[in-house]
Structures are given as C-alpha cells and as structure tokens.
C-alpha atoms as a printed R data frame, in Angstrom:
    type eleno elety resid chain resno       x       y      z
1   ATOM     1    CA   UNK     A     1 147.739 129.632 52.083
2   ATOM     2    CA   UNK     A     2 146.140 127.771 54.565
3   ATOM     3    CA   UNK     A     3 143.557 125.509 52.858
4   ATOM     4    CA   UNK     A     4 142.333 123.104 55.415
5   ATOM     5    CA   UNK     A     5 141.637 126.194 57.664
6   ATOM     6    CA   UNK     A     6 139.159 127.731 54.850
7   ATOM     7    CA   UNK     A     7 137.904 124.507 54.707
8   ATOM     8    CA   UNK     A     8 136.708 124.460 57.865
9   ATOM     9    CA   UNK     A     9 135.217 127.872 58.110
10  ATOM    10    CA   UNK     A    10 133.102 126.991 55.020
11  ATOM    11    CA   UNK     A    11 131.950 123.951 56.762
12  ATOM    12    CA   UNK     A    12 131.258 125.988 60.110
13  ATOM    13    CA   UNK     A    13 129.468 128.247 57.699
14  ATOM    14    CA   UNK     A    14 127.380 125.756 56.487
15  ATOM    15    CA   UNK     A    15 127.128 123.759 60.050
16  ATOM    16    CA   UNK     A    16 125.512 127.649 60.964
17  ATOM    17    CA   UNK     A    17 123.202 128.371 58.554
18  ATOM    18    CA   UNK     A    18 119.651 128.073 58.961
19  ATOM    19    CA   UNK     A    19 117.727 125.975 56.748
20  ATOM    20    CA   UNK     A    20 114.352 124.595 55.660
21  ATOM    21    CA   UNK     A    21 114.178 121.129 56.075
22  ATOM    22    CA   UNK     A    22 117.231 118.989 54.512
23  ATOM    23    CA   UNK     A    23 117.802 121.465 51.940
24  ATOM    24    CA   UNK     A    24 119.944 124.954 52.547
25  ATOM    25    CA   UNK     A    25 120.483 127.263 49.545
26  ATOM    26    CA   UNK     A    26 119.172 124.720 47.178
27  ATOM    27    CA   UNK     A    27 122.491 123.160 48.542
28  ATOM    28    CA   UNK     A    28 122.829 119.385 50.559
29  ATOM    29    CA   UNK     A    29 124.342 119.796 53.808
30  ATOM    30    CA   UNK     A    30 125.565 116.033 53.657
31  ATOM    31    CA   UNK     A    31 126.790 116.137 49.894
32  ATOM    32    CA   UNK     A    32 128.898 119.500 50.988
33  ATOM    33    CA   UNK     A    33 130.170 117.978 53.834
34  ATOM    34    CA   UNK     A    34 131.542 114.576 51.923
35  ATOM    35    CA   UNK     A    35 133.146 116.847 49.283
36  ATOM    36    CA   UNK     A    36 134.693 118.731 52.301
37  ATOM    37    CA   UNK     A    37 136.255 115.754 53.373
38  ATOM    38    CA   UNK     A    38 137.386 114.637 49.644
39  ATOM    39    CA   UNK     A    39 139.298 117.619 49.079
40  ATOM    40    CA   UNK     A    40 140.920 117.632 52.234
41  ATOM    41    CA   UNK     A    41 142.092 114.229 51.326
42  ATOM    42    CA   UNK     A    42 143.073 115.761 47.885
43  ATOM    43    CA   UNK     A    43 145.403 118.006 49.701
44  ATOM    44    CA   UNK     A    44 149.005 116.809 49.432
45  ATOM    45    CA   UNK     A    45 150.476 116.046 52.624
46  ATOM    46    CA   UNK     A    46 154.265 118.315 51.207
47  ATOM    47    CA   UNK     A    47 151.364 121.264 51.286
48  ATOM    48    CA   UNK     A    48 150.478 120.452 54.383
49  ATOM    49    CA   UNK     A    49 154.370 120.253 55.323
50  ATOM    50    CA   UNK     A    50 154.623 123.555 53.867
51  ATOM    51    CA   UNK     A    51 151.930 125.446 55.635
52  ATOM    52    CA   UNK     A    52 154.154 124.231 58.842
53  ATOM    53    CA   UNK     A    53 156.769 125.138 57.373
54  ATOM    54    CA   UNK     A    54 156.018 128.890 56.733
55  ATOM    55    CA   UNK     A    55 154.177 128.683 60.289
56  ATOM    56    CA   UNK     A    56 157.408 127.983 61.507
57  ATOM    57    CA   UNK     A    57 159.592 130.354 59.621
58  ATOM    58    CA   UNK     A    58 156.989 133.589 60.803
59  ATOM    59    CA   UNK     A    59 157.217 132.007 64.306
60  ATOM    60    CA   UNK     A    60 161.519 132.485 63.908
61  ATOM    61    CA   UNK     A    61 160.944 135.796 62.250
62  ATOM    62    CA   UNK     A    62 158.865 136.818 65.230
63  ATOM    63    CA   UNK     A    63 161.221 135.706 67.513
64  ATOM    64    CA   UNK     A    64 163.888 137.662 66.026
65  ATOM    65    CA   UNK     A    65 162.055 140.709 65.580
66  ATOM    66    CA   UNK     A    66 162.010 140.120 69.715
67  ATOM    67    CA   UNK     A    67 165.408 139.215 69.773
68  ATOM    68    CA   UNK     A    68 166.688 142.198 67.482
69  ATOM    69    CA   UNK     A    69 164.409 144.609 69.642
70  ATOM    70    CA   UNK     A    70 165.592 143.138 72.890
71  ATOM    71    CA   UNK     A    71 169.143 143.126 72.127
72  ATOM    72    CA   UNK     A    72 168.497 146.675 70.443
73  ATOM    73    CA   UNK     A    73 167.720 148.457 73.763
74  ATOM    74    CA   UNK     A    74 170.285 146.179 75.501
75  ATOM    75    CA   UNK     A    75 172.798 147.951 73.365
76  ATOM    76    CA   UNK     A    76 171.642 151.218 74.076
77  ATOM    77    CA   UNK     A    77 170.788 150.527 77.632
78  ATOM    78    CA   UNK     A    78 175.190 149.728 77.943
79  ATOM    79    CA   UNK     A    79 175.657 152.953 75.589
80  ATOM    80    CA   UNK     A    80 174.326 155.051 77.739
81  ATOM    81    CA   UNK     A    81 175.520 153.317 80.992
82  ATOM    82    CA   UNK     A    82 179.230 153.786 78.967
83  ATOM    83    CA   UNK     A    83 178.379 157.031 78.359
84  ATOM    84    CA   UNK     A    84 177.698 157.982 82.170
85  ATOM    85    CA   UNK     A    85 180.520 156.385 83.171
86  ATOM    86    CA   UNK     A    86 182.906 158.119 81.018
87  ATOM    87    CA   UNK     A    87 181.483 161.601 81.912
88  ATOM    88    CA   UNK     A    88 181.819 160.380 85.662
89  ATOM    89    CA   UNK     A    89 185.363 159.521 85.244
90  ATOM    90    CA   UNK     A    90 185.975 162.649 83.017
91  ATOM    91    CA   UNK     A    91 184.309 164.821 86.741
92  ATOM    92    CA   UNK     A    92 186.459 162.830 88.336
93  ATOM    93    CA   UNK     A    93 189.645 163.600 86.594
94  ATOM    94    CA   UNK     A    94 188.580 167.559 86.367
95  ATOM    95    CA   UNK     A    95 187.666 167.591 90.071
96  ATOM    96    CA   UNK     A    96 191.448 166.015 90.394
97  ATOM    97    CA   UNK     A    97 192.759 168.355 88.434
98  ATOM    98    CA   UNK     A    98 191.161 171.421 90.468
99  ATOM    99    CA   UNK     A    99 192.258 170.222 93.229
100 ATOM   100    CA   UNK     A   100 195.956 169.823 92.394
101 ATOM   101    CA   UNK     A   101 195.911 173.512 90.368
102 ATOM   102    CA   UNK     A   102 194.658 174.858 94.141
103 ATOM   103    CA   UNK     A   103 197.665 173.264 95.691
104 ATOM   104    CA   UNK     A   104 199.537 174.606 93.167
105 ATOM   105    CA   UNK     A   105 198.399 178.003 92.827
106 ATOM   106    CA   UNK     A   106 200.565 179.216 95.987
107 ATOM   107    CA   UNK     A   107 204.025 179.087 93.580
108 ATOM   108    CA   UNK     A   108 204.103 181.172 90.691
109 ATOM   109    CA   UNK     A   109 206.212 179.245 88.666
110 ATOM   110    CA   UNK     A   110 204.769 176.101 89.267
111 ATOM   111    CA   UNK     A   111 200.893 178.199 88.164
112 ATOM   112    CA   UNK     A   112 201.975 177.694 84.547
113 ATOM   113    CA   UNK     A   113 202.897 174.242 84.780
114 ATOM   114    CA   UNK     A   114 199.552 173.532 87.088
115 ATOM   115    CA   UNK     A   115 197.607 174.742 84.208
116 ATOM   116    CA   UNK     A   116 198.926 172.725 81.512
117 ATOM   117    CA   UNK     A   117 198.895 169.662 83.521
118 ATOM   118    CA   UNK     A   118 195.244 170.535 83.870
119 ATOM   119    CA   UNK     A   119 194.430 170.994 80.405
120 ATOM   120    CA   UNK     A   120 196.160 168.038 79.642
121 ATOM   121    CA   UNK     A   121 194.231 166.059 81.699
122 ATOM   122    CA   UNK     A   122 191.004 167.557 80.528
123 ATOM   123    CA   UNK     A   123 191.912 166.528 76.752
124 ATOM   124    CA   UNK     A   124 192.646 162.953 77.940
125 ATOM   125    CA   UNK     A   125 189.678 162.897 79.911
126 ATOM   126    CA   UNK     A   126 187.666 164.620 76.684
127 ATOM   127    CA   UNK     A   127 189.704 161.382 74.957
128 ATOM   128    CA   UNK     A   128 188.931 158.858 77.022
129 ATOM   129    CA   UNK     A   129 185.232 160.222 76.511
130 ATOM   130    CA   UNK     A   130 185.238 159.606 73.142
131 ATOM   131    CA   UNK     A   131 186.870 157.024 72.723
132 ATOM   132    CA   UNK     A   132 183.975 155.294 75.144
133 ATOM   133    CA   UNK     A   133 181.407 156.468 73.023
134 ATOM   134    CA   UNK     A   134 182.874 155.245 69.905
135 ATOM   135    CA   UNK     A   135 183.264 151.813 71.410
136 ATOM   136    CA   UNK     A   136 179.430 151.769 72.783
137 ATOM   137    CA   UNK     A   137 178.523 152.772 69.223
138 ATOM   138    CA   UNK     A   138 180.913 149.840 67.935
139 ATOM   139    CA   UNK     A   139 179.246 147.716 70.351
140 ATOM   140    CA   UNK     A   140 175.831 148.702 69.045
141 ATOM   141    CA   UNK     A   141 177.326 148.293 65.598
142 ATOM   142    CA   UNK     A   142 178.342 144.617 65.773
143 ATOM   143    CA   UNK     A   143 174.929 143.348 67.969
144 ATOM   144    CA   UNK     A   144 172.960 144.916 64.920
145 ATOM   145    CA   UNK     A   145 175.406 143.259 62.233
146 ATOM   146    CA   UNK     A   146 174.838 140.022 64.336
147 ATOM   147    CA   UNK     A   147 171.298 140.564 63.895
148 ATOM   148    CA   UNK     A   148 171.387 141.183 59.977
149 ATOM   149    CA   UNK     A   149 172.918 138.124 59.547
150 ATOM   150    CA   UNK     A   150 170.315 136.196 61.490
151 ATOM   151    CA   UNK     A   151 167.261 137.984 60.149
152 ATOM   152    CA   UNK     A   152 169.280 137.088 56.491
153 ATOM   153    CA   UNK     A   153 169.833 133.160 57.403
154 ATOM   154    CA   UNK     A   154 165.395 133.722 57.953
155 ATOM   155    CA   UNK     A   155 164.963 134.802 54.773
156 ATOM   156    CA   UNK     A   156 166.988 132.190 52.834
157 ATOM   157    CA   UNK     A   157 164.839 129.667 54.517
158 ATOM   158    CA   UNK     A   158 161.827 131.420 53.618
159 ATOM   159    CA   UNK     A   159 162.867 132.027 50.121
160 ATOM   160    CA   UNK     A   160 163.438 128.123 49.717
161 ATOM   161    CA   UNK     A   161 160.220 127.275 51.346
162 ATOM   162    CA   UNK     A   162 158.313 129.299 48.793
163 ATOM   163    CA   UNK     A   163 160.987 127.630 46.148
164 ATOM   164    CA   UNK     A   164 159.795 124.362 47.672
165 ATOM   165    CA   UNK     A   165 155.928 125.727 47.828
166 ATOM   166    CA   UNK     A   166 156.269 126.724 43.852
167 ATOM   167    CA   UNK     A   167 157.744 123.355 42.695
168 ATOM   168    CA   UNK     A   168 155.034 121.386 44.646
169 ATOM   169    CA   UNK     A   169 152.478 123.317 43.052
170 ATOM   170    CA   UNK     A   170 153.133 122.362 39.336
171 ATOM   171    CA   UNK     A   171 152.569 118.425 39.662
172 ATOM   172    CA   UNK     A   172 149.408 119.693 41.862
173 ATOM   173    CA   UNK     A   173 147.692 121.611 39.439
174 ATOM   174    CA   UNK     A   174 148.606 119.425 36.497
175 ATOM   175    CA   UNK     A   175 146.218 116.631 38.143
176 ATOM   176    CA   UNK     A   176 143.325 117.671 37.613
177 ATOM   177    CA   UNK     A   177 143.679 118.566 33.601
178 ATOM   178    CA   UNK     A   178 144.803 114.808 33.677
179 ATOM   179    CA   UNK     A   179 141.320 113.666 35.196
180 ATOM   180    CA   UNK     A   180 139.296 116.151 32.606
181 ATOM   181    CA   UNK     A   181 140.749 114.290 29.540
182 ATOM   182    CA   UNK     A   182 139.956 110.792 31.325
C-alpha cells in the first residue's frame, strides 16, 4: 500500500549497487532516478491521504487492542478483589455465627434456634457471595461490551477508508489508458 516507501527502497537499491562505470545492469542510474521522481509526482496526493489514513486507523486499532487488554485485566483484577472480599465477609459472618451458637449452646431450647440462625446466616452469606460474583462478572460484562463497540466504531472507519481507497483508485488507473490512445 505504501508506494512512495517502495519507491525509495528501489532507489536505495539502486543508490547500493555496484557498477561499472555510468552504466549498472545495462540500466542509467540518473534516468532511474528522474523516473523515480516522476512517479512520485504521479502519485495522487488523496493516496497519499489514504496511506495516513490507514496509518492512523492501525495506530487506533493498536491502541485499543491496549486499551481492551488493559481494561481486560482491570476487570478481572476488581473480580477477583470482589471475590476476596465477599469470601472475607462470608468468614466473617460464619466466625459470627460460631461465636453466637457457643453462647448459645448453654440453653437447650435456645440450641435449635442457635442453629437455624446460623444456617441462615450462612445462606445469606453464600447469597451475598454470589450475588458479588455475578456483579464482578456483570462488571466484566459491560467493560467488554464497551470495548466491542469501540473496536466496531474502528472498523467502520476502516471499512470507509478502503471505500474511499477503492473509489480513488478507478479515476487513477483510468489515466493512463487515456495517455496510450493519445
């Protein structure tokens, strides 16, 4: 895609090669060189725009490759610190729980009630568990729909670069059919 940059490595190639006197290959250094420069003034500037252009647009799809990745392991990074937080507050709530069945365990009657209260509070803590984990995953859910939708926005702008690229390409190579028949 990038014309003016083969351009230039074929006249670095030629720069480098060794010749024989003025001649290389059967080939005139100078007379290569000027027809060098005369197709690089051939090139249309809007392909020159659109080499930039798709420059660009990998330079924003790199950066939200990096952006996707970062925010990626961001999201996991506050799953997991969820995660450990809700299994902290679940030991917390058990270690409660113990504690209050121990107090209890002295009355008989109140043993059966003591237990239930503890299972209670187990489920709810088991609850509260999940229902942590479901939000991290949420939360993971929505940064990577975020993401889609910028990675998508990318491609539409890539998709009408290369629309732009194919429509400046038919007036191009209808030029020089024109100059044959003149």
């Amino acid at each position: 895609m990038d014309i003016l940059r083969l351009l230039d490595d074929l006249y670095q190639f030629i720069e480098q090669t060794p010749s024989v006197g003025p001649i290389t290959w059967k080939l005139d250094r100078e007379e290569i060189g000027i027809q060098i420069t005369k197709i690089r003034a051939a090139v249309p500037s809007d392909l020159r725009a659109v080499a930039n252009t798709v420059r660009e647009s990998e330079r924003i799809i790199d950066t939200a490759k990096e952006d996707a990745t970062m925010t990626l392991e961001s999201a996991k990074k506050e799953a997991e610190r969820l995660l450990t937080d809700a299994r902290r507050e679940s030991e917390r709530i058990i270690d409660q729980a113990k504690i209050q069945q121990e107090r209890m365990v002295a009355e008989s009657e109140i043993l059966k009630l003591s237990k239930a209260q503890s299972e209670e509070i187990r489920n709810a803590a088991d609850r509260d568990a999940m229902n942590m984990r479901r939000g991290a995953e949420k939360y993971a859910y929505d940064v990577l729909s975020q993401l889609e939708g910028v990675v998508g926005k990318v491609m539409t702008s890539i998709e009408k670069g290369k629309q732009e690229v194919y429509r400046s390409e038919a007036p191009v190579q209808a030029l020089p059919r024109e100059k044959a028949r003149v």
